[in-house]
C-alpha positions, 0 to 999 in steps of 0.5 A: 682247364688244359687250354687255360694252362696252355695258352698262359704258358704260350703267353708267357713264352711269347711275352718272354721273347718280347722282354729279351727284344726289348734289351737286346735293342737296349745295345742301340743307342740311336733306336728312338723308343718314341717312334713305332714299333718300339714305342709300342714295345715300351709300352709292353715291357716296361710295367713289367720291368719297372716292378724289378727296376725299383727292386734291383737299382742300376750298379754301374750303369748296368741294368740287371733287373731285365735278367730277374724278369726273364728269369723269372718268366721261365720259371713261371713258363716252366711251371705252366708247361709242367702244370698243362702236362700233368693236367693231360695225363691226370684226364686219361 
């Protein structure tokens, strides 16, 4: 169960990262989101950040759903990493 918790909450970091990528390239107008590897990191985030799009509209131009996603993820992590520590201790 301990390595179950772990690796999720290793997945949820990783996929975390990906997400802060995805709008940090979002500052580059000239990057072609239909070329490799940013396709392929469309195609990552995007289910992700399309379940908060339809829930936040963009105000003025700005997008401020990627931020309910990321946070969102930490909280998710954080209780992973909570939950993997306990499980540790509570085997002992």
């Amino acid at each position: 169960m301990n390595l179950l918790v772990t690796t999720l909450a290793t997945f949820v970091q990783i996929y975390s990262a990906l997400l802060i990528i995805r709008v940090l390239l979002t500052w580059f107008p000239n990057i072609s989101w239909y070329n490799q590897p940013f396709s392929a990191l469309s195609q990552i985030t995007d289910p992700y950040l399309n379940l908060f799009r339809s829930i936040i509209p963009p105000l003025g131009g700005m997008d401020f759903s990627p931020m309910l996603a990321i946070i969102l993820l930490q909280v998710v992590g954080g209780g992973l990493v909570s939950l993997a520590s306990s499980l540790q201790f509570a085997s002992f």
